[in-house]
N, C-alpha and C positions, 0 to 999 in steps of 0.2 A: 189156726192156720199160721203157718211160718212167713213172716212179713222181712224175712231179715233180705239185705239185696242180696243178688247172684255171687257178689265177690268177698260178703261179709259173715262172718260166723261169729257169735260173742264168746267169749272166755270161758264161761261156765258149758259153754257144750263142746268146744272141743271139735268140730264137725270136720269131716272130711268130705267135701265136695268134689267129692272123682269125676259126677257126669260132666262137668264143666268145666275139668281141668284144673281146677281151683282148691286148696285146703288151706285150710288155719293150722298154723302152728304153734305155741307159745312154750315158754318154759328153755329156754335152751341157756350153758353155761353160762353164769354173766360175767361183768368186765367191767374194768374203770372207766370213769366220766372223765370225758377231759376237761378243762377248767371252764368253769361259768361265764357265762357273761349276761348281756339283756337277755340273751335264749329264755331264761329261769320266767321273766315277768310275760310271756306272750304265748301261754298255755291258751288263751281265749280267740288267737289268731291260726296258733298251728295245730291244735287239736279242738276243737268248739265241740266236740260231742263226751267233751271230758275224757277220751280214751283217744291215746295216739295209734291211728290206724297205720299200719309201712306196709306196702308193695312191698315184696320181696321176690325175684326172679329165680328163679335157678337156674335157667336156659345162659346163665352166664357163672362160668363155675369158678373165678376170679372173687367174685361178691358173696357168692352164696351156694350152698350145695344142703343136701338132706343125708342125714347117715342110715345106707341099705339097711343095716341093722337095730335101729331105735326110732328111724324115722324122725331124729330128731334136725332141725336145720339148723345150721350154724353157717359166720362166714363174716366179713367184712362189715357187709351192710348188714346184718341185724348184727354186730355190735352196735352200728352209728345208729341206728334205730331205737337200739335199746339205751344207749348213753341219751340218747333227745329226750325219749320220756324220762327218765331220772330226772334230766334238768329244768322242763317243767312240771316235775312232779304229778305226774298222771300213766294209769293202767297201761301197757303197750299190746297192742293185738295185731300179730303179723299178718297178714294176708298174702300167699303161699302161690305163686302163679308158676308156670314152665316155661313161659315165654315173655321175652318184654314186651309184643305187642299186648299182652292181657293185663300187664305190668300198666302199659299207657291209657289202657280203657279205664281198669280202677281206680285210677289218679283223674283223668280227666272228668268221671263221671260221680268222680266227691265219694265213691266206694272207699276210698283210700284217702289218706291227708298227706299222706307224702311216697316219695318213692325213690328208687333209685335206678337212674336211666342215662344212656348214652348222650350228649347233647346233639342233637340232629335238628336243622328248618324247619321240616316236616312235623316235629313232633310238638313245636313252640305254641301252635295254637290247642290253647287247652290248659298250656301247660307253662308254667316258670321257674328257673333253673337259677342253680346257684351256681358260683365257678365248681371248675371241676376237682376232685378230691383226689384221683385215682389218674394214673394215663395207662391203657393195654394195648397193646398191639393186636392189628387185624393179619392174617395171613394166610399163605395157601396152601394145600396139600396136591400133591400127584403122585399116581401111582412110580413104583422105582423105575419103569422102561420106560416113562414119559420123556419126549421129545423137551418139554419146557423145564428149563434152567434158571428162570429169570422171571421176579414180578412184571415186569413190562414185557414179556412175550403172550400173557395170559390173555389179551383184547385184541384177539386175531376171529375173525369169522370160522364159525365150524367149531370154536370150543364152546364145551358148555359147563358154567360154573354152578355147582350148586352151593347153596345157602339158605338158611333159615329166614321164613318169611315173616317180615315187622322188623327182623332183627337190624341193629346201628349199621351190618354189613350189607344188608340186602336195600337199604335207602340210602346210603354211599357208593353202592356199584351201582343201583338203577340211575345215580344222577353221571356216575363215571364212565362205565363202560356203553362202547359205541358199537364194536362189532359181533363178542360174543352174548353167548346166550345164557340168562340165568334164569336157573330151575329151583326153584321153589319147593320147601319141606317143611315138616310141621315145627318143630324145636332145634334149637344148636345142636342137640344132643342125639339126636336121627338124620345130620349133615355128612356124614362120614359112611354114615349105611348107607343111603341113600346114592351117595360118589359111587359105591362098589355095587348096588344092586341095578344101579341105572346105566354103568358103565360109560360114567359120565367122566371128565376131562379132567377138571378141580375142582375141590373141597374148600370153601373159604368159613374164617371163622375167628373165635377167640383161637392165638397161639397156645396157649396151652390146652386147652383143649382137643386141638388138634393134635399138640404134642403126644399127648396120655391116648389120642385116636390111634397112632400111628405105632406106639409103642403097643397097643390090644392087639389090632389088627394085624402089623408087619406088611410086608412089599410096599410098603408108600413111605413119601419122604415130605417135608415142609420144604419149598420153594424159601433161596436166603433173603434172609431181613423181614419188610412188610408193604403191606399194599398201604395201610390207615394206620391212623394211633385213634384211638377211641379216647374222648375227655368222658369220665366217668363221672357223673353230680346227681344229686339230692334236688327233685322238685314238687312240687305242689299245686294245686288247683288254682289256674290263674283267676278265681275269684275272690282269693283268699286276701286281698290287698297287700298294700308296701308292706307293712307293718309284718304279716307274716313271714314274708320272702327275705325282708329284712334279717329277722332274726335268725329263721334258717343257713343264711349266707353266713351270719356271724357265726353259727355254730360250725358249720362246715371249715370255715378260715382257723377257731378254733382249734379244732381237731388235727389239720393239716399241722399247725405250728408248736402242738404239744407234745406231737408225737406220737398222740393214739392213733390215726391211721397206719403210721408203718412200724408199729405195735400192731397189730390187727393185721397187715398180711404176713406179719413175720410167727405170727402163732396159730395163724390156720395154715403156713407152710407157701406163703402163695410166691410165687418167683416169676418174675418178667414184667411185672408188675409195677409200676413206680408211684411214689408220693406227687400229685402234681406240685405245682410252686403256687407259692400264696398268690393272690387274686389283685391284680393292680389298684392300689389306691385311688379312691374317686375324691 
């Protein structure tokens, strides 16, 4: 009988977990490590099962996306995934999710060793964050005859915003917005269809994704600038002690100052995107 969890597949099978939304993927282009540090000696903190398990979202197509035609996934965060396990020398097994709410269950529920997730309150219990690596803008779509011109016209009574539920936007408008209404879908990636089939008001989301919506679909426009900036970080099971979060932080700060991350959106093509700034010294 197959004892493996719901969010975990091992290497050697390769499994595609469709009913649950869930697949493993491994093998995809690799890429340079950015420089060492303690990371290398706390293989026994951030991967204890000998194999680095990473969340991997796609519902955010900034970090990560799947290619239609190979199925293969690539993106941001599985290079930093893949650079982690080099530098404590151990197997890497992505764990393949569509949304970041499935992203925070695999992390929280020890399926996963690490992940990568928007920093949100909500999401701290469970879970421990390193600063952030990445900053992206949240922002809004409306159709082209839409009355709203302006982020701050959107929190008027009678409109209704949709967004991906779990997602960094939809726990940032539930604690923001006071008079419109937000409607709830399954992926960032069904936010757009869901605005036109529901004949709904705005589409909130990752800006580029919304970008690349707007350019599919046509008659809608992005409202200027943003409602959020998303700090984008690498966390782990807050069971996992100082020691693991420790290193992880170190690797993250790493990466930021070596260059591999804006190496990494500059070759998966990613634009709007930014390097965040290193992490204040404690």
């Amino acid at each position: 009988m197959n004892t493996s969890p719901p969010f975990l597949a091992s290497s050697s099978r390769r499994a595609v977990l469709a009913a649950s939304g869930v697949s493993l993927l491994l093998g995809a282009a690799g890429c340079a490590t950015p420089p060492a540090a303690p990371v290398a000696r706390a293989g026994a903190a951030l991967a204890p099962t000998g194999r680095l398990r990473a969340s991997i979202n796609l519902g955010n197509p900034v970090l990560a996306r799947r290619d239609a035609a190979t199925g293969v996934v690539s993106g941001v965060s599985v290079d930093l995934a893949r650079a982690l396990a080099d530098q404590i020398a151990v197997p890497l097994d992505l764990v393949v999710v569509d949304r970041a709410a499935l992203s925070v269950e695999a992390v929280k529920g020890g399926q996963a060793d690490v992940g990568f997730f928007a920093i949100d309150p909500l999401r701290a219990d469970g879970i421990r964050f390193t600063a952030p690596y990445v900053l992206i803008e949240g922002a809004y779509l409306v159709r082209d005859g839409s009355p709203l011109r302006d982020n701050g016209e959107v929190d008027r009574a009678g409109t209704r915003i949709v967004v991906a539920r779990g997602s960094a936007y939809d726990l940032y408008l539930s604690r923001e917005i006071k008079s419109a209404e937000l409607v709830r879908t399954t992926t960032s990636g069904a936010v757009v269809e869901a605005f036109l089939a529901q004949n709904a008001d705005v589409a909130a989301g990752v800006k580029q994704q919304l970008e690349a919506d707007a350019a599919r679909v046509g008659g809608v426009r992005l409202l200027p600038g943003r409602f959020m900036v998303i700090e984008q970080a690498m966390g782990l099971p807050a069971g996992r002690g100082d020691a693991g979060l420790a290193a992880l932080a170190a690797f993250v700060e790493n990466a930021k100052a070596s260059g591999f991350v804006a190496a990494a959106l500059a070759r998966h093509r990613i634009e709007g995107a930014l390097v965040a700034p290193a992490a204040p010294r404690r």
